[in-house]
C-alpha positions as CSV (number, residue, x, y, z in Angstrom):
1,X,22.3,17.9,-21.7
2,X,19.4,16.0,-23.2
3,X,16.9,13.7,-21.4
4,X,16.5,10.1,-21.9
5,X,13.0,9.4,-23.3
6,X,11.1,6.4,-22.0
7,X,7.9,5.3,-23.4
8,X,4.9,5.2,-21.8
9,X,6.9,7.7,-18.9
10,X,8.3,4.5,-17.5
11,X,11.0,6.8,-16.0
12,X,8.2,8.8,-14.3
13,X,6.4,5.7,-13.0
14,X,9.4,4.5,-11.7
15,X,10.4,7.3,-9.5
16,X,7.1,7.7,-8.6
17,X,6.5,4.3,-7.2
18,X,10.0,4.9,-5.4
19,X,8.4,8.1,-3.8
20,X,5.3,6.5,-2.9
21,X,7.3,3.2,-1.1
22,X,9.6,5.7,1.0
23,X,6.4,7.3,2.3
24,X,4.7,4.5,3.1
25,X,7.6,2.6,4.9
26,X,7.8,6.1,6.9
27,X,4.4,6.1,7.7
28,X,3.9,2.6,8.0
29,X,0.9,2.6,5.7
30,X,0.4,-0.6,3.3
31,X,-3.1,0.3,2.2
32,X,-5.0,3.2,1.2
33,X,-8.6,3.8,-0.2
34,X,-8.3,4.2,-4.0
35,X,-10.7,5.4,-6.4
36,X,-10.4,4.3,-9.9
37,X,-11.2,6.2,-13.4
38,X,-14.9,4.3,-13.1
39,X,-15.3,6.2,-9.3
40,X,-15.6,2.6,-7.6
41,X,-13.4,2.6,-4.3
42,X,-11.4,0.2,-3.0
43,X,-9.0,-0.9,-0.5
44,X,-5.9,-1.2,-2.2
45,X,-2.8,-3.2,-1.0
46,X,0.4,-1.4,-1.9
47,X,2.8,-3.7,-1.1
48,X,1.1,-6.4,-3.0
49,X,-0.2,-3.9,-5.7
50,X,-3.6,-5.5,-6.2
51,X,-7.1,-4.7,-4.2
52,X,-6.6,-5.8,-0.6
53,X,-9.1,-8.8,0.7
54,X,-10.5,-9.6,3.9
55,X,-12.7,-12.9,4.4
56,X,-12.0,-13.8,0.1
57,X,-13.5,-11.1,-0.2
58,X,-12.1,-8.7,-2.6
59,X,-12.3,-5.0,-1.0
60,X,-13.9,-3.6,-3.8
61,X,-16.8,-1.9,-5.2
62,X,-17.1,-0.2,-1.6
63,X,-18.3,3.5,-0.9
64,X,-15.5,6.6,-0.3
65,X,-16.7,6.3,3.8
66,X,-16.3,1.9,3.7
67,X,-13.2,2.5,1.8
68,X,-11.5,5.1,4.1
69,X,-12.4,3.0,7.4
70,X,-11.7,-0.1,6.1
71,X,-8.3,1.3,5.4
72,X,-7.6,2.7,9.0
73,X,-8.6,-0.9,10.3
74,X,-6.0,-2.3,8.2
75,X,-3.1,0.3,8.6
76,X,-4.0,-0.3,12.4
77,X,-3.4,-3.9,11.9
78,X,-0.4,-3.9,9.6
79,X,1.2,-1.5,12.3
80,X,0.5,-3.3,15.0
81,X,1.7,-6.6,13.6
82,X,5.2,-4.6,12.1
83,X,5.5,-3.5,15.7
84,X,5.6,-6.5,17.2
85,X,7.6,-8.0,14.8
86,X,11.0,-5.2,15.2
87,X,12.1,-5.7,18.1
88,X,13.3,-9.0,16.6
89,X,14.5,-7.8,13.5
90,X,18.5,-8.2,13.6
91,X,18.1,-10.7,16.6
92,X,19.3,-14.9,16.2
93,X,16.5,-17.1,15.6
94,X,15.6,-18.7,18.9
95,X,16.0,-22.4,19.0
C-alpha cells in the first residue's frame, strides 16, 4: 500500500501536535521552556501556541535556568487553577 504524501510533512506535524496535546493534558503541563534555532529561551504557552507573558511582558529572551523556573511557576499555577476548577466540571451552574 502506498503512503499519502503531504507537503511540508503536514501529516507528521499533525500527529505530532496530537502526541504532544495528550501528554500534556496527562501531565497537566501548558508551558514548557523552549529554545529556538537562534538559542534564545522562552516560556512557551502550548495551549495558546505563542510565547507565554506575565506582567505584558513577553517571556522571552530569558536564560535556560529563568526559562525552566519560570515554567515550573506556571505549570504550578495552571495546575492549581485546573484543580480547583474539576470538581465542577459536569456539575449545573449555581444560580
Amino acid at each position: 500500500m502506498a503512503e499519502a504524501h503531504c507537503p511540508n510533512g503536514e501529516a507528521e506535524q499533525d500527529a505530532s501536535r496530537l502526541n504532544w496535546a495528550s501528554l500534556t493534558m496527562e501531565a497537566r503541563l501548558r508551558f514548557i521552556a523552549l529554545q529556538d534555532p537562534a538559542d534564545n529561551w522562552m516560556v512557551y504557552d502550548l495551549h495558546s501556541e505563542v510565547p507565554a507573558e506575565f506582567t505584558c511582558k513577553v517571556l522571552y529572551g530569558l536564560s535556560r535556568e529563568e526559562a525552566e523556573h519560570l515554567t515550573v511557576l506556571a505549570n504550578a499555577k495552571f495546575r492549581s487553577r485546573t484543580a480547583i476548577a474539576e470538581p465542577m466540571l459536569g456539575r449545573p451552574a449555581l444560580g
